[in-house]
SEGUMI-233658 format. One record per residue (C-alpha): residue number from 0; residue in one letter; x, y, z. Coordinates in nm, 2 decimals, decimal comma. Example, Ala and Ser with C-alpha at 12.3 -4.5 7.8 and 13.67 -1.06 7.14 Angstrom:
+-----+---+--------+--------+--------+
!   k ! r !     xx !     yy !     zz !
+-----+---+--------+--------+--------+
!   0 ! a !   1,23 !  -0,45 !   0,78 !
!   1 ! s !   1,37 !  -0,11 !   0,71 !
+-----+---+--------+--------+--------+
//
This chain:
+-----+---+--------+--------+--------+
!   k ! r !     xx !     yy !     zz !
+-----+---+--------+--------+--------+
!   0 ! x !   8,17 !   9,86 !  27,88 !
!   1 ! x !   8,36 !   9,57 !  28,08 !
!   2 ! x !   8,16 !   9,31 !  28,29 !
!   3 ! x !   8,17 !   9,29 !  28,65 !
!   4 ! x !   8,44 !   9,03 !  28,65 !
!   5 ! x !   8,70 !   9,26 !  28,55 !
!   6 ! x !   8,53 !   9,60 !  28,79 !
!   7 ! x !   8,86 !   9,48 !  29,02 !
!   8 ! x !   9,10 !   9,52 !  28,75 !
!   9 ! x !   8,94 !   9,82 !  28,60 !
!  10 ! x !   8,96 !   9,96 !  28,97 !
!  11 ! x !   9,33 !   9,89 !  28,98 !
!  12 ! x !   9,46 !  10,02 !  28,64 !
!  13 ! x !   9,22 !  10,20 !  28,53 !
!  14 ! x !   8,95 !  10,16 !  28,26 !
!  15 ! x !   9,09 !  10,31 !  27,98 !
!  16 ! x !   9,31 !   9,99 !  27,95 !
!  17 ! x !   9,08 !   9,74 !  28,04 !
!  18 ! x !   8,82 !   9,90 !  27,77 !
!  19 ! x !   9,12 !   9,97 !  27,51 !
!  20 ! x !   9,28 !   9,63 !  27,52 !
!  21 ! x !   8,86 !   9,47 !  27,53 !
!  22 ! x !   8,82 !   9,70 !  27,20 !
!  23 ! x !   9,13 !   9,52 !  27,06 !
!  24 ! x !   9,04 !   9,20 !  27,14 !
!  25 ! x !   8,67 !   9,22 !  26,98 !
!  26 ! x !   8,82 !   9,40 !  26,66 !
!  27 ! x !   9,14 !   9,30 !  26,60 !
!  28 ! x !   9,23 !   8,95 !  26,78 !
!  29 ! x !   9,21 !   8,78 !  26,41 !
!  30 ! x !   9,38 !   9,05 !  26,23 !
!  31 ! x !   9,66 !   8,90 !  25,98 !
!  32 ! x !   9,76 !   9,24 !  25,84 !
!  33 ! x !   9,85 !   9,56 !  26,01 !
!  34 ! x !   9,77 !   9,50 !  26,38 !
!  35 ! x !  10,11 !   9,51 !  26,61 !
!  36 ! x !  10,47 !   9,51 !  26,54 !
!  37 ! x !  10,46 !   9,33 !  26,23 !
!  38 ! x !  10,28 !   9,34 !  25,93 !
!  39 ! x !  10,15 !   8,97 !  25,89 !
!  40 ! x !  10,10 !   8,79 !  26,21 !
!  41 ! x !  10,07 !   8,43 !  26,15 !
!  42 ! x !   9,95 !   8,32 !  26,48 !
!  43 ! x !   9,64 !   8,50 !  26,36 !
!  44 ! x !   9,57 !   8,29 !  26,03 !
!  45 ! x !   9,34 !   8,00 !  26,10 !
!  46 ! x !   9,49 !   7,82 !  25,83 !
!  47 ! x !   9,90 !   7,77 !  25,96 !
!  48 ! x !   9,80 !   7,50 !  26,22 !
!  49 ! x !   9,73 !   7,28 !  25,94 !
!  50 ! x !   9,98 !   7,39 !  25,65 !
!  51 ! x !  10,27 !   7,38 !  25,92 !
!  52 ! x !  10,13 !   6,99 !  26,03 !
!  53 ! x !  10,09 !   6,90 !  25,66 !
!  54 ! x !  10,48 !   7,05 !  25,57 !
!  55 ! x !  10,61 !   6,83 !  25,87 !
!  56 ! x !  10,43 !   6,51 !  25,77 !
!  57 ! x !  10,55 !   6,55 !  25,44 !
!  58 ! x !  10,89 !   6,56 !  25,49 !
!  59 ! x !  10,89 !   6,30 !  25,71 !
!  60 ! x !  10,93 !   6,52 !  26,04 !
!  61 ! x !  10,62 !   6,52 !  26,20 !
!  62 ! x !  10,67 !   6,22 !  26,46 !
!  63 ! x !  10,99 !   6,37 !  26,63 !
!  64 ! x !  10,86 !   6,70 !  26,62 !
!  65 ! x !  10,57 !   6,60 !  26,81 !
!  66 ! x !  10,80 !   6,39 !  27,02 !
!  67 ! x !  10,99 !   6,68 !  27,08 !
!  68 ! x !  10,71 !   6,94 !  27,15 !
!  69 ! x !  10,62 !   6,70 !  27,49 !
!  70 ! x !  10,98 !   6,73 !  27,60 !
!  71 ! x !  11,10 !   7,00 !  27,88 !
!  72 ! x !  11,43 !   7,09 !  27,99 !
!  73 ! x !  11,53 !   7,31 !  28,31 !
!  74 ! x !  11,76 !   7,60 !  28,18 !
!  75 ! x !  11,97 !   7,76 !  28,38 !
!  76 ! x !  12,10 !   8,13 !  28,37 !
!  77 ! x !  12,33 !   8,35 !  28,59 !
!  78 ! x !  12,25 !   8,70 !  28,63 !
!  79 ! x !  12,58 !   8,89 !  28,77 !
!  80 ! x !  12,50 !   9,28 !  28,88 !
!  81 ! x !  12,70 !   9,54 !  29,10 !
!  82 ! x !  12,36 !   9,66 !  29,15 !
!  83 ! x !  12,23 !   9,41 !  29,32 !
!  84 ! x !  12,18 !   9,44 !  29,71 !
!  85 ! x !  12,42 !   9,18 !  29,89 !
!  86 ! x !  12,09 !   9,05 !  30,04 !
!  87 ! x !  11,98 !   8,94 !  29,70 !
!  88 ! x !  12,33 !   8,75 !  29,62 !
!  89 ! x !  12,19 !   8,37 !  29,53 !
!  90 ! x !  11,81 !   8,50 !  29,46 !
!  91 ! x !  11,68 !   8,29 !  29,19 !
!  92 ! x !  11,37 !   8,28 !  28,98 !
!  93 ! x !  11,19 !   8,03 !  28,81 !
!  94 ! x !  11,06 !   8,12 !  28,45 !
!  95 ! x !  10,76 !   8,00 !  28,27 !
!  96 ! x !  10,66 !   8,10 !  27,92 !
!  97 ! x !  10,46 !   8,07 !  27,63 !
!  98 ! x !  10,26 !   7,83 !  27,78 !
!  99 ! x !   9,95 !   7,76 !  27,53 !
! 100 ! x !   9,84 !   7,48 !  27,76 !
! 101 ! x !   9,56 !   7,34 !  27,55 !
! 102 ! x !   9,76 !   7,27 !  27,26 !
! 103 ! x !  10,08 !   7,15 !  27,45 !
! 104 ! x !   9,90 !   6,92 !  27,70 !
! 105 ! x !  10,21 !   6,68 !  27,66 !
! 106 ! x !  10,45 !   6,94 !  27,79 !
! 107 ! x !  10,20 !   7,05 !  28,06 !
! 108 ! x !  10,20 !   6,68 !  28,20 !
! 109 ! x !  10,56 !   6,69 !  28,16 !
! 110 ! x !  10,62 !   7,05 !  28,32 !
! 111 ! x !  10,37 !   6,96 !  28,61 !
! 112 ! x !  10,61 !   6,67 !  28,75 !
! 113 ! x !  10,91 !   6,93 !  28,70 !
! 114 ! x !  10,84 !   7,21 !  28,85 !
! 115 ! x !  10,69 !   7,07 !  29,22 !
! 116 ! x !  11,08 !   7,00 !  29,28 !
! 117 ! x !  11,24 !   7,28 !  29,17 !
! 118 ! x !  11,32 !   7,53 !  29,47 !
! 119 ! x !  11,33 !   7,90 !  29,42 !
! 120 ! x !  11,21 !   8,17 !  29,54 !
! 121 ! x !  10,95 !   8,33 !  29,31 !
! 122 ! x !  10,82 !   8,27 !  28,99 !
! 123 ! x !  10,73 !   8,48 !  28,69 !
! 124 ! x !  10,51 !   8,38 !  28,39 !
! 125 ! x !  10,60 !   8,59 !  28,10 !
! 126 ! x !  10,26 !   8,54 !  27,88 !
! 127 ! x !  10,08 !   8,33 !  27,65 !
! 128 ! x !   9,83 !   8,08 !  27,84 !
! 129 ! x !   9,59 !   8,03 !  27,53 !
! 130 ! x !   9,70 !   7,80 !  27,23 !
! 131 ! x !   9,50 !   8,03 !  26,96 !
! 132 ! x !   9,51 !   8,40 !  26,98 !
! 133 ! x !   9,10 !   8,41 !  26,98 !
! 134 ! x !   8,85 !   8,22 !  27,12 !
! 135 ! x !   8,83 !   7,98 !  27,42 !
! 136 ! x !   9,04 !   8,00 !  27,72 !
! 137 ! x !   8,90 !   7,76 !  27,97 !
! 138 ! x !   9,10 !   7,46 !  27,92 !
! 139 ! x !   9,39 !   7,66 !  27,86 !
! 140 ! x !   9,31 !   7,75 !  28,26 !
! 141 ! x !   9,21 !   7,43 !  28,38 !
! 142 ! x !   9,57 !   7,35 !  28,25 !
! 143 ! x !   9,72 !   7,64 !  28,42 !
! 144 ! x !   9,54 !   7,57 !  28,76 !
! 145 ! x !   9,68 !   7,21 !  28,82 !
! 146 ! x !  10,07 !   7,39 !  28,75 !
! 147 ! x !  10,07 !   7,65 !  28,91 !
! 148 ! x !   9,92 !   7,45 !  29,23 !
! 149 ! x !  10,26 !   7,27 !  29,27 !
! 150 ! x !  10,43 !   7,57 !  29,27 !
! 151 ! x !  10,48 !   7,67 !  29,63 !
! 152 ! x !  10,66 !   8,02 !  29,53 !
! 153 ! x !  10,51 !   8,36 !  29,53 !
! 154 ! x !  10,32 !   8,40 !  29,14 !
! 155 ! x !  10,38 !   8,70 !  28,91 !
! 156 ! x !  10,30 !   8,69 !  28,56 !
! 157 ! x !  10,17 !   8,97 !  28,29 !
! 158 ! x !   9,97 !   8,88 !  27,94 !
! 159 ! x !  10,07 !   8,79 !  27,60 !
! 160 ! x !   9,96 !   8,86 !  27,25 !
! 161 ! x !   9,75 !   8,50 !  27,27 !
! 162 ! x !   9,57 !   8,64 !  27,57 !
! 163 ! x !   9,24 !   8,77 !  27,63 !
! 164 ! x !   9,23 !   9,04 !  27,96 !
! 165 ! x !   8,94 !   8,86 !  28,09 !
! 166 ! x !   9,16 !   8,56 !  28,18 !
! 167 ! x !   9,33 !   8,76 !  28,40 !
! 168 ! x !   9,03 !   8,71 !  28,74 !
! 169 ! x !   9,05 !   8,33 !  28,71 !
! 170 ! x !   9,45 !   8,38 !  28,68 !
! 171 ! x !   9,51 !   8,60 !  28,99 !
! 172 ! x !   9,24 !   8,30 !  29,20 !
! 173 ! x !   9,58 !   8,08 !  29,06 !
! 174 ! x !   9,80 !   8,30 !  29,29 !
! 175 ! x !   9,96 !   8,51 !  29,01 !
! 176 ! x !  10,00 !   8,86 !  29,06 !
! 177 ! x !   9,93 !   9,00 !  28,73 !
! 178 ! x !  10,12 !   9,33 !  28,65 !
! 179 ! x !   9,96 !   9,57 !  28,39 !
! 180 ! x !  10,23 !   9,83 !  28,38 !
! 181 ! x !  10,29 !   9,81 !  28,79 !
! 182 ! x !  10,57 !   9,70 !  28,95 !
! 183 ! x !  10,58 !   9,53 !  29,28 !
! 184 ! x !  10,88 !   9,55 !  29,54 !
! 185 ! x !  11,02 !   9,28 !  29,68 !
! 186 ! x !  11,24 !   9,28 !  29,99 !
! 187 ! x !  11,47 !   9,07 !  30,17 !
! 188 ! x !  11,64 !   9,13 !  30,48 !
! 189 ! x !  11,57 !   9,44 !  30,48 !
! 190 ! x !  11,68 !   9,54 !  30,14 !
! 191 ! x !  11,44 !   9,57 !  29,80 !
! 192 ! x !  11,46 !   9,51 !  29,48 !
! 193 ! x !  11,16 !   9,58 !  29,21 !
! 194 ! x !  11,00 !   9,34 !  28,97 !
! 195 ! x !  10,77 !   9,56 !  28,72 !
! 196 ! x !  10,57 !   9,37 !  28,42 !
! 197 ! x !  10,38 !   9,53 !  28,12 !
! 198 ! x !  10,13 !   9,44 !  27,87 !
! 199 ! x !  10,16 !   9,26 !  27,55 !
! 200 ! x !  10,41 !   9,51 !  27,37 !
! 201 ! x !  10,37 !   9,33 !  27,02 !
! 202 ! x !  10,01 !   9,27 !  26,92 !
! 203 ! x !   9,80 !   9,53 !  27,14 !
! 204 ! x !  10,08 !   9,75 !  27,21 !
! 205 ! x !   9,93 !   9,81 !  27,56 !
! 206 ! x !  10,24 !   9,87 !  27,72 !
! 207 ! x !  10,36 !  10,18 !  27,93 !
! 208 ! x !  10,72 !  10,10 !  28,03 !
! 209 ! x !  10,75 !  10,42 !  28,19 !
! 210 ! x !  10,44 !  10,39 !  28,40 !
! 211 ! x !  10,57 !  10,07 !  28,53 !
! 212 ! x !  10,93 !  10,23 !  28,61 !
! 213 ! x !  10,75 !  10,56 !  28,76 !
! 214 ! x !  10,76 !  10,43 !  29,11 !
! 215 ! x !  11,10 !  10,27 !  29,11 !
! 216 ! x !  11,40 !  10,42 !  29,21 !
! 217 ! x !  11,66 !  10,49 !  28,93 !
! 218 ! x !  11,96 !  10,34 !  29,17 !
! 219 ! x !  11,73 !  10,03 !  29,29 !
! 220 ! x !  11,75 !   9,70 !  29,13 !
! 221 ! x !  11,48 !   9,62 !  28,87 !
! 222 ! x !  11,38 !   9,35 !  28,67 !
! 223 ! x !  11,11 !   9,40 !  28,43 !
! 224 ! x !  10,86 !   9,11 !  28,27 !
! 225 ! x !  10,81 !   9,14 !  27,93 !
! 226 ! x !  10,59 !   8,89 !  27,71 !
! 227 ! x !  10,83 !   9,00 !  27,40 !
! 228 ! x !  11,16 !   9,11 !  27,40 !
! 229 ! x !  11,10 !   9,36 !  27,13 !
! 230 ! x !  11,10 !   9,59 !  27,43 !
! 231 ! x !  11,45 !   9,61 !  27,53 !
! 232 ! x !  11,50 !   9,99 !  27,40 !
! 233 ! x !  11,29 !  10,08 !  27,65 !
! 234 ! x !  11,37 !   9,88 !  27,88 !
! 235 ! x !  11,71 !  10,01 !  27,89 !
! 236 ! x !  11,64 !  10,37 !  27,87 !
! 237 ! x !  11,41 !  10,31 !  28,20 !
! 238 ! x !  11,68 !  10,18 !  28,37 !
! 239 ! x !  11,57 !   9,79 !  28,43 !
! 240 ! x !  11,88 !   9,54 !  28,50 !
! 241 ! x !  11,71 !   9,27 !  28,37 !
! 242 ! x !  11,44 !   9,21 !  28,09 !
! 243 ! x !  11,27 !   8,82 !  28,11 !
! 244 ! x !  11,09 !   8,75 !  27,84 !
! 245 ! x !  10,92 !   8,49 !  27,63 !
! 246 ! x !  10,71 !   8,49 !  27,26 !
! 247 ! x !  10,95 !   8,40 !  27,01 !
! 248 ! x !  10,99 !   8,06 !  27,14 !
! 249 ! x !  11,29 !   8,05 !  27,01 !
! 250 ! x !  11,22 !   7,94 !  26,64 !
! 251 ! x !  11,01 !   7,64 !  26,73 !
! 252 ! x !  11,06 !   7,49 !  26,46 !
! 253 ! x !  11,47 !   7,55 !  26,36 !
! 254 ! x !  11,76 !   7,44 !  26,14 !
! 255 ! x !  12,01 !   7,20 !  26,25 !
! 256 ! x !  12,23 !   7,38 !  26,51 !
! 257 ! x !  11,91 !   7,60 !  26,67 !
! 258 ! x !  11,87 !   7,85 !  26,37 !
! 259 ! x !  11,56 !   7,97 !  26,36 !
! 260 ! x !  11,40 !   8,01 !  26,05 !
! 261 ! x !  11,12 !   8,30 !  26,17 !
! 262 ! x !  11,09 !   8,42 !  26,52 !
! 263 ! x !  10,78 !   8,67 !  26,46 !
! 264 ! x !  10,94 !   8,94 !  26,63 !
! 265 ! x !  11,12 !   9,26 !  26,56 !
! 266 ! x !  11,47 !   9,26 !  26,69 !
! 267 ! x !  11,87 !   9,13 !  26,66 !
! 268 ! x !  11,83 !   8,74 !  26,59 !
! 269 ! x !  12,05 !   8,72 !  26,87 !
! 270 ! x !  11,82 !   8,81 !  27,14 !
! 271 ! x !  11,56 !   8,56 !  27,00 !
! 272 ! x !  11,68 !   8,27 !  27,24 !
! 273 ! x !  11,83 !   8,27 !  27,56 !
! 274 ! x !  12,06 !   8,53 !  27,73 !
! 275 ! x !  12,16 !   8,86 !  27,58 !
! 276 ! x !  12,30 !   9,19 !  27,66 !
! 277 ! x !  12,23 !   9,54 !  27,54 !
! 278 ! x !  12,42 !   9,82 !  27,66 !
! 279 ! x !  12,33 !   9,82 !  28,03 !
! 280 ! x !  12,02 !   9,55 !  28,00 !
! 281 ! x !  12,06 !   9,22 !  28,09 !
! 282 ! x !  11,78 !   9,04 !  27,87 !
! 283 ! x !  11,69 !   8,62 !  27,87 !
! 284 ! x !  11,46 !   8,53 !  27,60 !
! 285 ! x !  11,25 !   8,17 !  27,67 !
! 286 ! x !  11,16 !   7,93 !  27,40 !
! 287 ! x !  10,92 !   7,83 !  27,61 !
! 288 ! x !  10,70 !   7,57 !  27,74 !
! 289 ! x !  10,43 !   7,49 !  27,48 !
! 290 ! x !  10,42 !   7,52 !  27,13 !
! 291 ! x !  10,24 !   7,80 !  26,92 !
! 292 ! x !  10,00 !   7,71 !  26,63 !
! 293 ! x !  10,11 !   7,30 !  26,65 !
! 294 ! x !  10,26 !   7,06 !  26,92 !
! 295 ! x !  10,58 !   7,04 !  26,72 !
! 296 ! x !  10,95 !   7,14 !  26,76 !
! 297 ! x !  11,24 !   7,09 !  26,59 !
! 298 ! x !  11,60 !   7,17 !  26,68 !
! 299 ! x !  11,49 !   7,38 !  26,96 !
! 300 ! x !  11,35 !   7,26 !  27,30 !
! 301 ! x !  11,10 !   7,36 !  27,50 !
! 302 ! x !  11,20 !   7,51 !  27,86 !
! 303 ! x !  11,16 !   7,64 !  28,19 !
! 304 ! x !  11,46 !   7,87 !  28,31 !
! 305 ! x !  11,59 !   7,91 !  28,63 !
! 306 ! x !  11,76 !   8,28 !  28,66 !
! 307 ! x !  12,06 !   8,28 !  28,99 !
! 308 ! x !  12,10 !   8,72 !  29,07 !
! 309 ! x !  12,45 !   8,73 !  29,18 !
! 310 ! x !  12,68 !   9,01 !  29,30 !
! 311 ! x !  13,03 !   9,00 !  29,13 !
! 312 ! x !  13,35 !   8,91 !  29,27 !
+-----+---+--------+--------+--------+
//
């Protein structure tokens, strides 16, 4: 059963995946071993905060990489596409990822101050709100509410693996349309493009990228919101020009030159950070904005990106 909170979402999508990603949440949200894409998820294991915390302070590490958790830089990416409706030449998007406001309150502070000037003209959240993957979400929200407020750009964001579905009322009161395998068009002088989002494709594996492609045209321009970027098969196969994505947050914590030493994800080390291609699939992997089981980072900074669609020539 799902409470009444959720009778709108349930109403929307349907409530086989309300009650199927509720059932995962209750029985599996703390799971170390066999739950998702990979065998061992660490985010799961109560124990990592402190041995990764403990590891740093013993090697002498732990102040910058706290210094450098607080830290956020602007990115910026250029999307070029054929495909793209001469309307849309110079659209640009403002990305947010990977959050996990209540244990990256530093970066939060910072990221509020950024993002009131930045000037685009929507902005996607691509999952991960909550610092743990169980538990609490309020002040994870509270966090959320006082961002998001200074941005004055439509909202769209979907869930990640750290999220609980019954954030998602107190997220779309934020502004954020929240996509559960839908897509949304979105026109512009008379032309459209189509911005689809799915559900957390590597712990609950509620996704259904064809049931967020179903209703787009194969020769329209489509960008698809993915909290991990071990989707990008499908993705291409569905026909998306663009895949935006978060999770893997680049490493975090990295080897001199950015090399990151585990990115808790299954796919090419080369799509773990920043922009990539595969076949016809433009892809940008975050590192995000907060920090996963500790504030810490090392040789790998946090960001927001800003994504400019351009037609060639």
């Amino acid at each position: 059963m799902t409470d009444t909170a959720l009778q709108g979402l349930v109403e929307r999508i349907g409530a086989d995946h309300v009650v199927r990603r509720l059932g995962i949440e209750a029985a599996h949200e703390r799971q170390l071993i066999g739950q998702g894409t990979l065998v061992f998820n660490v985010e799961n294991w109560r124990l990592a905060p402190g041995i990764v915390t403990t590891a740093l302070k013993l090697t002498g590490l732990y102040g910058r990489a706290r210094r450098n958790a607080d830290r956020v830089e602007v990115r910026r990416n250029l999307v070029t596409s054929a495909r793209l409706p001469a309307a849309f030449d110079g659209f640009t998007i403002l990305h947010l990822s990977d959050l996990h406001a209540d244990i990256s309150q530093g970066a939060m502070r910072h990221l509020a101050d950024i993002v009131r000037y930045l000037a685009c003209d929507i902005c996607v959240l691509t999952g991960d709100y909550r610092g743990r993957t169980f538990g609490p979400f309020e002040t994870s929200l509270a966090l959320m509410r006082d961002v998001c407020a200074r941005i004055k750009q439509p909202l769209y964001g979907i869930l990640g693996n750290h999220d609980s579905i019954r954030m998602t009322p107190a997220l779309e009161a934020m502004g954020i349309r929240m996509l559960f395998n839908e897509q949304e068009p979105i026109m512009r002088d008379g032309a459209t493009i189509h911005l689809a989002g799915i559900d957390d494709a590597h712990f609950y594996r509620t996704d259904d990228i064809a049931k967020a492609a179903a209703a787009i045209p194969r020769d329209a321009f489509a960008i698809l919101l993915a909290h991990t970027p071990e989707s990008y098969r499908a993705a291409d196969a569905a026909g998306f020009d663009l895949m935006l994505s978060g999770h893997t947050h680049g490493g975090q914590l990295c080897l001199p030159g950015g090399i990151a030493i585990k990115l808790e994800a299954r796919l090419p080390r080369r799509m773990g950070n920043g922009a990539w291609r595969f076949q016809t699939l433009a892809g940008y992997t975050s590192t995000g904005a907060g920090t996963s089981l500790a504030p810490v980072r090392l040789n790998c900074p946090a960001e927001i990106t800003v994504h400019t669609l351009r037609r060639p020539g």
